[in-house]
Backbone as ProteinMPNN parsed JSONL, in Angstrom:
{"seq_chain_A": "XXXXXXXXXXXXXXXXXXXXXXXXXXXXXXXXXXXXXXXXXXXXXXXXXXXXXXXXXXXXXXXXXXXXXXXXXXXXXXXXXXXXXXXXXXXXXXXXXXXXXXXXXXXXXXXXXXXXXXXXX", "coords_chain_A": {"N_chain_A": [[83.794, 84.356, 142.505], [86.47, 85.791, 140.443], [86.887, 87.424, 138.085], [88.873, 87.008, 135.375], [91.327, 89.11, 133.55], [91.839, 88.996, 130.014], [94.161, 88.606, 128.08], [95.179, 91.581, 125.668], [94.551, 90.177, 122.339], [95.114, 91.019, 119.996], [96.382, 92.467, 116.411], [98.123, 94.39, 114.269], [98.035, 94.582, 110.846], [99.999, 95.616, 107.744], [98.672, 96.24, 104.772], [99.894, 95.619, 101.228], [101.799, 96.652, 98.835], [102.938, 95.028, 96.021], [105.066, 95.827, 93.617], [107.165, 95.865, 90.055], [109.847, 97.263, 89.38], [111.805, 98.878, 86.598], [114.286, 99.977, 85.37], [114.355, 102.639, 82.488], [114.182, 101.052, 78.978], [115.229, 98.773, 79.626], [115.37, 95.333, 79.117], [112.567, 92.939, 79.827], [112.678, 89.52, 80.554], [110.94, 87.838, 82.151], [108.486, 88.575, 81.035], [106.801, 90.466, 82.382], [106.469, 94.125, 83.051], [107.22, 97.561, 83.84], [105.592, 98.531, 86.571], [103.684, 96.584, 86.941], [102.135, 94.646, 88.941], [101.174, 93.725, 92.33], [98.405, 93.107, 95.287], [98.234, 92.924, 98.49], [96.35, 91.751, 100.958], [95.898, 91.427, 103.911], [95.666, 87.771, 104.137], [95.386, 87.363, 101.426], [96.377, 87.294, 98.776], [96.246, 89.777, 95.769], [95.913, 90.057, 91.884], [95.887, 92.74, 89.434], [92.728, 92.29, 87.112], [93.62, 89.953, 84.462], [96.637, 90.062, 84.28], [99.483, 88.827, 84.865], [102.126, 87.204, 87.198], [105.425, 86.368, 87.401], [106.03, 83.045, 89.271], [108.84, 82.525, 89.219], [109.922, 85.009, 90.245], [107.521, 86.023, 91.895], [108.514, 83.923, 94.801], [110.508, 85.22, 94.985], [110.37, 87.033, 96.672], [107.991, 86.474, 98.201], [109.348, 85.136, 100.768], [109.599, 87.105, 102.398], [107.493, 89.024, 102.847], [105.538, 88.859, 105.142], [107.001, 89.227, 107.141], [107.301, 92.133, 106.16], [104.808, 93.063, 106.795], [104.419, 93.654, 108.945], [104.559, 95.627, 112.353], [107.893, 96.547, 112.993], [111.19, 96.793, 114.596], [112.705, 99.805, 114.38], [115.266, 100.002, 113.9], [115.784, 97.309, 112.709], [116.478, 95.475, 109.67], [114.434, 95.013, 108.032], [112.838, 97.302, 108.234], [113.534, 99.231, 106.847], [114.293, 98.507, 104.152], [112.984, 98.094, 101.08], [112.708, 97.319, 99.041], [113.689, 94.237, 96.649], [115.915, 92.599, 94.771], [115.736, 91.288, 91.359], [115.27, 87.612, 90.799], [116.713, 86.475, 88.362], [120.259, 85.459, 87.89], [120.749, 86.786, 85.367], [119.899, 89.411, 84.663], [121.781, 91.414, 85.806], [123.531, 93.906, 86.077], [126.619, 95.449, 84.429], [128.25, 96.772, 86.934], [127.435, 95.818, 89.089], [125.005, 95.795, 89.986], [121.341, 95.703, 90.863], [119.244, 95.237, 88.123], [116.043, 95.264, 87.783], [113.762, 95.202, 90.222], [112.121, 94.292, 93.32], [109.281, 96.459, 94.672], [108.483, 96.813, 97.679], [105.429, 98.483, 98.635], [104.062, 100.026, 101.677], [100.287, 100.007, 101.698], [97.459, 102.689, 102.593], [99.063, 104.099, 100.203], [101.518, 106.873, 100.471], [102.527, 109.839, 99.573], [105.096, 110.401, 100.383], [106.325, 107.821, 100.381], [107.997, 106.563, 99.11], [110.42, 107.126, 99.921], [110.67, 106.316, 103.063], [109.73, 103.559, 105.306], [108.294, 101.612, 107.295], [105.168, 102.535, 106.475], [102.634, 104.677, 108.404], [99.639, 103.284, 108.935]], "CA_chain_A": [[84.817, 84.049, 141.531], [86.756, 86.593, 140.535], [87.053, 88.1, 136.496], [90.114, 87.298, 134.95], [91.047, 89.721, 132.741], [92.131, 87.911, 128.872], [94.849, 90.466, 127.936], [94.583, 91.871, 124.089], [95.999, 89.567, 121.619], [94.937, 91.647, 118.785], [97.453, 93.069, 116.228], [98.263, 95.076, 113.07], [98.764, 94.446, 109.666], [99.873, 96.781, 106.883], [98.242, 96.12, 103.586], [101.144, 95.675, 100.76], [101.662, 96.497, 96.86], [104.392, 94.614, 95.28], [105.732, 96.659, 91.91], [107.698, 95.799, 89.581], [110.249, 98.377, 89.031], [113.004, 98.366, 85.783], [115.159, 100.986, 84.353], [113.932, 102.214, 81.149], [115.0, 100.242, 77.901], [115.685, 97.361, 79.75], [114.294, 94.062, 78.454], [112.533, 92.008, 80.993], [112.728, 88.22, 79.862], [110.057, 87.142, 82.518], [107.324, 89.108, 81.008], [107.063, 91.087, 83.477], [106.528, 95.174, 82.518], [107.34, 98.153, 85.13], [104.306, 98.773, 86.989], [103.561, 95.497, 87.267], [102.1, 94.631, 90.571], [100.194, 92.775, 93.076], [98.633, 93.898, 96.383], [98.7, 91.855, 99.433], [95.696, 91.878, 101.764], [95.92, 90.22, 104.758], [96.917, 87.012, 104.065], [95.326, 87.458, 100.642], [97.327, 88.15, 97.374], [95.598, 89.86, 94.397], [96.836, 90.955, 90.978], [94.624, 93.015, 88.7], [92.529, 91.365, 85.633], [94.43, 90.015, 82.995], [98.106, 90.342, 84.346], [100.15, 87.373, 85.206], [103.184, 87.498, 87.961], [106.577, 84.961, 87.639], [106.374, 82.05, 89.991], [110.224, 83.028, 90.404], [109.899, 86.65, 91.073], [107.167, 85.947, 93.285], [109.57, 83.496, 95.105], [112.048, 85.963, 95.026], [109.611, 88.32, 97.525], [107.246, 85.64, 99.146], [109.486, 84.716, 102.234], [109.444, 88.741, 103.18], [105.965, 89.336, 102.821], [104.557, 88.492, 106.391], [107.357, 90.193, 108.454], [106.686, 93.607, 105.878], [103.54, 93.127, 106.883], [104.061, 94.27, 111.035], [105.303, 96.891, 112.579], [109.245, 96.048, 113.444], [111.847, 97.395, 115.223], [113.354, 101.058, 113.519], [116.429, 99.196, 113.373], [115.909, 96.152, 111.956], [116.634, 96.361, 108.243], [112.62, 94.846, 107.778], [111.681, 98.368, 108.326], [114.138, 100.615, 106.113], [114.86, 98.076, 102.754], [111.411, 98.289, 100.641], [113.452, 96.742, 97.516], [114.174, 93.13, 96.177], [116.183, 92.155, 93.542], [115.122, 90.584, 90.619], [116.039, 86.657, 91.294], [117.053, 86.121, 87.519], [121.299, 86.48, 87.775], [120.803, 87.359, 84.197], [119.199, 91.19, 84.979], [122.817, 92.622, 86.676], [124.33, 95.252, 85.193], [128.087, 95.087, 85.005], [128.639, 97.28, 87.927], [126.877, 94.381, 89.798], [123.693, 96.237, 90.233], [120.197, 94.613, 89.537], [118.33, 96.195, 86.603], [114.799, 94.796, 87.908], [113.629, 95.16, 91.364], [110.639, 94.468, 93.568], [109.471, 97.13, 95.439], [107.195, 96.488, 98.659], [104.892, 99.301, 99.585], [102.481, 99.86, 102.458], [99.078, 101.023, 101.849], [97.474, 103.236, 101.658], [100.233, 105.214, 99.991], [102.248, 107.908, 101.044], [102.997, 110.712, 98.609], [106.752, 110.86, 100.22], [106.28, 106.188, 101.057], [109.631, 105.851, 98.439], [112.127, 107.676, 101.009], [110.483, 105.385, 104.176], [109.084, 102.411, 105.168], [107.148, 101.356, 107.247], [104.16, 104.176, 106.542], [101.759, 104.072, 109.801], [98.202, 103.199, 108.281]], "C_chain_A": [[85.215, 85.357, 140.841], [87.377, 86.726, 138.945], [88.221, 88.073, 136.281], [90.27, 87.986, 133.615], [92.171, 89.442, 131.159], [93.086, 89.363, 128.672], [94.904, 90.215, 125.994], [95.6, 91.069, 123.166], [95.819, 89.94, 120.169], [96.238, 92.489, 117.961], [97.494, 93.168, 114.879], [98.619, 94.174, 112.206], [99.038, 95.155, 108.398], [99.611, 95.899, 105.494], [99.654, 96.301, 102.559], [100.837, 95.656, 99.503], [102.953, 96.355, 96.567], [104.764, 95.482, 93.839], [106.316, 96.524, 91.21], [108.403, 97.534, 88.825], [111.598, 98.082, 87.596], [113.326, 100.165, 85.47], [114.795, 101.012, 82.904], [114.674, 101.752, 79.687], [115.418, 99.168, 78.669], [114.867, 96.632, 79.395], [114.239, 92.903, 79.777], [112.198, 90.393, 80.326], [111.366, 87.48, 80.959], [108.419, 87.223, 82.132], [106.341, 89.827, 81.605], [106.952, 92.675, 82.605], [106.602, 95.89, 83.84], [106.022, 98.341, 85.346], [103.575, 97.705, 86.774], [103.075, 95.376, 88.906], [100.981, 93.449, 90.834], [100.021, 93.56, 94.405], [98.261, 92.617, 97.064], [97.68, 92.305, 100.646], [95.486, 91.036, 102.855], [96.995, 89.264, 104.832], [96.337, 86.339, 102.736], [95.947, 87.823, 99.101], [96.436, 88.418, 95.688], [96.255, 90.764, 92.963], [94.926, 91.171, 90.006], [94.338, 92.265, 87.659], [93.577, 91.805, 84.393], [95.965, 90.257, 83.063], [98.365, 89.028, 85.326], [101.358, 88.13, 86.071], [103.934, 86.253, 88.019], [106.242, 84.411, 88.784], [107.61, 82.753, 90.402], [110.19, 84.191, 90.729], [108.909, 86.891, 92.421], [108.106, 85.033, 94.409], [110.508, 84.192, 95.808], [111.447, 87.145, 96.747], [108.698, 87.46, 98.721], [107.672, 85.774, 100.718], [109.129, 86.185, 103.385], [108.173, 88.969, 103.568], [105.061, 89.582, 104.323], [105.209, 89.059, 107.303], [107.306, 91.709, 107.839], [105.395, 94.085, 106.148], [102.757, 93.97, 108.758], [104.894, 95.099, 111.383], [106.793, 95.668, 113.351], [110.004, 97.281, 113.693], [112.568, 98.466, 113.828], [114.144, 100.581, 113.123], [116.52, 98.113, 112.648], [116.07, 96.707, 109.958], [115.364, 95.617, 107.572], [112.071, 96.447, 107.438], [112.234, 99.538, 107.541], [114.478, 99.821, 104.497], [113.492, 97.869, 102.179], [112.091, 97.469, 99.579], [114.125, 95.434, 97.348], [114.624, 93.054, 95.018], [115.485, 90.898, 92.733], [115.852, 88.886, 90.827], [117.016, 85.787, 90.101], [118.786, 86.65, 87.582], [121.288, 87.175, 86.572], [120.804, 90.02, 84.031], [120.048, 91.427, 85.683], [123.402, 93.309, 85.497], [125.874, 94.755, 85.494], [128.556, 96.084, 86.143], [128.296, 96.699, 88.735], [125.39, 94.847, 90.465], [122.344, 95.713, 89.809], [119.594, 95.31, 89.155], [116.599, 96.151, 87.285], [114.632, 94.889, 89.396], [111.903, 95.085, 91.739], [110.091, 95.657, 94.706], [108.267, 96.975, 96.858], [107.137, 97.988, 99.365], [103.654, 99.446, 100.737], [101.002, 100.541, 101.807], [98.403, 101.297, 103.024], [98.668, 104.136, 101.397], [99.802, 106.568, 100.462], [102.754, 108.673, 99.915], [104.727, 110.954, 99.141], [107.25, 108.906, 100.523], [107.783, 106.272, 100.251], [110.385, 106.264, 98.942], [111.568, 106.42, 102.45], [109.855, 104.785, 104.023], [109.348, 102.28, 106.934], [106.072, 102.336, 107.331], [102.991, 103.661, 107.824], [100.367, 104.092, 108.632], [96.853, 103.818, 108.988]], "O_chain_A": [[84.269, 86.112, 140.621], [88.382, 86.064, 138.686], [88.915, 88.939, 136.813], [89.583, 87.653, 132.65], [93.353, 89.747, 131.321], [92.896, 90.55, 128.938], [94.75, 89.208, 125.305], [96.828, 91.131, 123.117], [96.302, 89.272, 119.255], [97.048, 93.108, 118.651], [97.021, 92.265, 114.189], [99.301, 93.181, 112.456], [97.963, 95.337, 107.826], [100.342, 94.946, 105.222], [100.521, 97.063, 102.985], [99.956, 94.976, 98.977], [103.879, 97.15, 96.727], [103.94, 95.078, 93.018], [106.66, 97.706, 91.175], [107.882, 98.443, 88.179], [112.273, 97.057, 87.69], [112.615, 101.168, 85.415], [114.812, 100.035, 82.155], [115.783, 102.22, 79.432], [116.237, 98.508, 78.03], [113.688, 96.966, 79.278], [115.111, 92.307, 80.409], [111.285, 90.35, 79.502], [110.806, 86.51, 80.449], [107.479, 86.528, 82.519], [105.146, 89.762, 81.315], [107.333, 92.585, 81.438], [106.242, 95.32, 84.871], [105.251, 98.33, 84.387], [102.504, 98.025, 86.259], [103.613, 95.948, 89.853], [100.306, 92.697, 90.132], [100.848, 94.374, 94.816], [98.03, 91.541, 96.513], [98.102, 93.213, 101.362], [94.907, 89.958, 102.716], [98.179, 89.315, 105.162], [96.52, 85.133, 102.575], [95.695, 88.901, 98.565], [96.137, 87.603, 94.816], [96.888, 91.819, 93.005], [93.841, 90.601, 89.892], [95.212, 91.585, 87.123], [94.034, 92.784, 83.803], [96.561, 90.615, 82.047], [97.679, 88.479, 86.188], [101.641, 89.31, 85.863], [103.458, 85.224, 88.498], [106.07, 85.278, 89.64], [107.719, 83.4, 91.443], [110.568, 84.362, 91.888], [109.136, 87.508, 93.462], [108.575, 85.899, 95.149], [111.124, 83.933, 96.842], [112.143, 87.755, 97.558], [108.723, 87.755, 99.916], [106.984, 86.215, 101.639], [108.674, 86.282, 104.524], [107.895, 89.1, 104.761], [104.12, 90.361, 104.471], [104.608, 89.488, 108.288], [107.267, 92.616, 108.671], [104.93, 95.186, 105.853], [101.744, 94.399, 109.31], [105.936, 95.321, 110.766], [106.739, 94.575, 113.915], [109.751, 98.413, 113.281], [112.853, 98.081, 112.694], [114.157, 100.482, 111.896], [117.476, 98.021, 111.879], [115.867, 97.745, 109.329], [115.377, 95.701, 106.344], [111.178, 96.751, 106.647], [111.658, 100.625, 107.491], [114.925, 100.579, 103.636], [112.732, 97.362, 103.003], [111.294, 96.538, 99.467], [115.226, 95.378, 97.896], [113.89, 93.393, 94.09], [114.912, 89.91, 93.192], [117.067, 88.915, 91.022], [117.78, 84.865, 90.386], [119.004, 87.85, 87.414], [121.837, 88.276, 86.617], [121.318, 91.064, 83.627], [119.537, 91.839, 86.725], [123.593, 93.098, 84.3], [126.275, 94.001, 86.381], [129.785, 96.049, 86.093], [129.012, 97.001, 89.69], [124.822, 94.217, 91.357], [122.133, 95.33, 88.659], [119.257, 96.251, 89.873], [115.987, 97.214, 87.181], [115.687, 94.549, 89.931], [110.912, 95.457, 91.111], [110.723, 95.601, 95.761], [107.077, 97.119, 96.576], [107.931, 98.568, 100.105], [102.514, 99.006, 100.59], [100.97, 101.736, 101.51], [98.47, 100.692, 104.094], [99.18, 104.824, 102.28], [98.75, 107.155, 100.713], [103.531, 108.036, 99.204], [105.515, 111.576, 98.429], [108.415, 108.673, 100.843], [108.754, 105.994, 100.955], [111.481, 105.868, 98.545], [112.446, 105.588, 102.68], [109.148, 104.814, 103.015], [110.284, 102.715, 107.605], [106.068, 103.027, 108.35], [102.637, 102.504, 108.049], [100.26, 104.865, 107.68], [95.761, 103.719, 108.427]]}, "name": "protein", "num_of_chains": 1, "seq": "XXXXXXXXXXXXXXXXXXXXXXXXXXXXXXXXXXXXXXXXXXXXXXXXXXXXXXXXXXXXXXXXXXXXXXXXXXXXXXXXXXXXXXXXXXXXXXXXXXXXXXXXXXXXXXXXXXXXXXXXX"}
């Protein structure tokens, strides 16, 4: 009988830190402060002691989460947009810009990670 050989169904995942990013002097109504975060292990989500994260802002980032999480095509725009808007319409600016954003990075960081995405781990 002759060894069939199982082919590899093993496969990456990049570790993730959500951020809360704002422009300074803005007022965030969710309670929410910049540098705000959560990191994303697996298919684990942890925020540090003693800090709370919106239901809707998470929401606002959730559905992304699992395809920022694998390597994707150069092209796709998975692998070059790191940034969610805040989901409150309230937080636009009148130039129609959003004040609040989420930012998804890989770990471990990259001292240049805020120009690209996805960083190899």
């Amino acid at each position: 009988m002759a060894v069939v050989d199982k082919p590899d169904d093993s496969f990456e995942l990049y570790d993730l830190r959500i951020e809360v990013i704002c422009p300074p002097g803005e007022r965030i109504l969710c309670g929410a402060k910049p540098g705000d975060h959560f990191t994303l292990e697996g298919e684990m989500l942890y925020l540090p002691p003693g800090q709370g994260f919106s239901i809707y802002s998470l929401g606002a980032v959730l559905p992304l989460l699992a395809a920022k999480q694998r390597e994707t095509h150069p092209n796709d725009w998975m692998s070059t947009d790191a940034d969610v808007a805040c989901p409150d319409p309230h937080y636009e600016s009148a130039a129609g810009e959003p004040k609040i954003i989420y930012r998804m990075l890989s770990l471990p960081f990259e001292p240049d990670y805020y120009l690209f995405w996805p960083a190899k781990l």
